[in-house]
N, C-alpha and C positions, 0 to 999 in steps of 0.2 A: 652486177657491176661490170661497167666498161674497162677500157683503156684508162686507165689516170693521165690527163693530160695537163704540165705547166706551160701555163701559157702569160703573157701582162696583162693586167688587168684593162679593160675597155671600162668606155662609160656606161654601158649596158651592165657590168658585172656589179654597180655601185651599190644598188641596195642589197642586193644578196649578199653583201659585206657585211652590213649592218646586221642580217638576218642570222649569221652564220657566228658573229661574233658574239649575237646573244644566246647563242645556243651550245657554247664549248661548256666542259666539264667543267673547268676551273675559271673562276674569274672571268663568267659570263658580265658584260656589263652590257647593256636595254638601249635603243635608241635614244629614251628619253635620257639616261645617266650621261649617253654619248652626247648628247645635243646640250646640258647642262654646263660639260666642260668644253663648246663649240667644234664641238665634230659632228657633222650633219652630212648628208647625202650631198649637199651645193657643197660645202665648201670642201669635201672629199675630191665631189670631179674637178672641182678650180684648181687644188691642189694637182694631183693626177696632169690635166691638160698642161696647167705652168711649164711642168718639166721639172719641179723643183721636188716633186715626190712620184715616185715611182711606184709600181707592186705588181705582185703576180698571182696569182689562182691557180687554184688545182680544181680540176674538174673532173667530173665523171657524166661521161655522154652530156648533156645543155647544164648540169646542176654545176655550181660552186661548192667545193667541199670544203677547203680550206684557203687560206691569204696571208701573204703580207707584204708588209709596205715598209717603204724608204724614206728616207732625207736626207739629200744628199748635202748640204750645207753644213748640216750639223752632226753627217756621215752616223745616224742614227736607224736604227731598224725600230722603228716605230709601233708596233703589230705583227705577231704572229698567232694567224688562231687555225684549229684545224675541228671538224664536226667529232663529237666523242666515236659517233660509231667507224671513222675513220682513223684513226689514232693506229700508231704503233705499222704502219705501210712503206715509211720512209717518207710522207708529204711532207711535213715540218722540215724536216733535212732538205729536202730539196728546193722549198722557198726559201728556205734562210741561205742556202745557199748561193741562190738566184740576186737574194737581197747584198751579200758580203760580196760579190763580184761586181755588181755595179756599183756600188758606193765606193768599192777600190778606182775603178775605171773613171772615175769620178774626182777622184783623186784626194780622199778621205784617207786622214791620217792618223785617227781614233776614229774605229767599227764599233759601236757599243750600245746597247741597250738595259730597259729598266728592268729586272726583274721582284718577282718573290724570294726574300730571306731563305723563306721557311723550309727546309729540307724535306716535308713531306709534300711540298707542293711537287706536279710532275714535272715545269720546267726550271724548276731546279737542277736537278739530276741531268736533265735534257741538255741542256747550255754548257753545261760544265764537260757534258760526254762531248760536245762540241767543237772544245777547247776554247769556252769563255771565260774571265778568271773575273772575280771580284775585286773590285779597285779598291774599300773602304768607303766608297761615297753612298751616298744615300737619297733620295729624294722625298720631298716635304710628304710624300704618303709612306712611306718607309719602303718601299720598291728601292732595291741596292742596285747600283753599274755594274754592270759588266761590260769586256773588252774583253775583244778577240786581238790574241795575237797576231801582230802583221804576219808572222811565218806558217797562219794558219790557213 
């Protein structure tokens, strides 16, 4: 293993997005599941170029290990996924952290993301050591909100 490097994502890093998202521990979802709910590789980088969605990567020497991505509009953290055999290094902290500074600067007045309920899931435990709190809300797949506290 190299140096871990965050860096934003380029147009060059696009697929290996998709590559790396199907291959997490948890809650792997497949190009095709991705392209069924209209997330594809086009409209990733149209997204990305717009400016209206941001993201970052972690790399090791040319590879993507892990990502995530932004929205600034609806000041959402859209995506965080990191490779299993990289877990537990501090990558996830340091995108999401990448992600909560820009959508601040951005000037996002609810930080908040979907997650898992389920307390045995790992970013359960993950988000909450974060300082994300669960609102009560819920989305039509049962992924609950979380919000980070502005003083976090």
């Amino acid at each position: 293993m190299t140096e871990l490097v965050i860096r934003e994502t380029r147009e060059a890093d696009v697929d290996r997005l998709f590559e790396v998202r199907a291959r997490t521990r948890e809650n792997p979802i497949s190009r095709e599941e991705l392209a069924a709910m209209g997330i594809t590789p086009a409209s990733t980088a149209a997204a990305l170029s717009s400016g209206d969605e941001k993201g970052w990567v972690c790399v090791d020497g040319a590879e993507v290990v892990g990502f995530c991505g932004a929205e600034a509009a609806g000041g959402e953290v859209l995506v965080l996924a990191v490779l299993p055999e990289y877990e537990g290094k501090g990558i996830g902290k340091r995108l999401l952290c990448e992600a909560v500074v820009w959508l601040r600067s951005r000037g996002a007045s609810r930080v908040w993301l979907a997650a898992s309920p389920d307390p045995a899931v790992r970013a359960h435990g993950f988000y909450r050591a974060q300082g994300w709190r669960p609102t009560g809300e819920r989305q039509q797949n049962g992924d609950e909100i979380l919000v980070l506290d502005p003083a976090s």
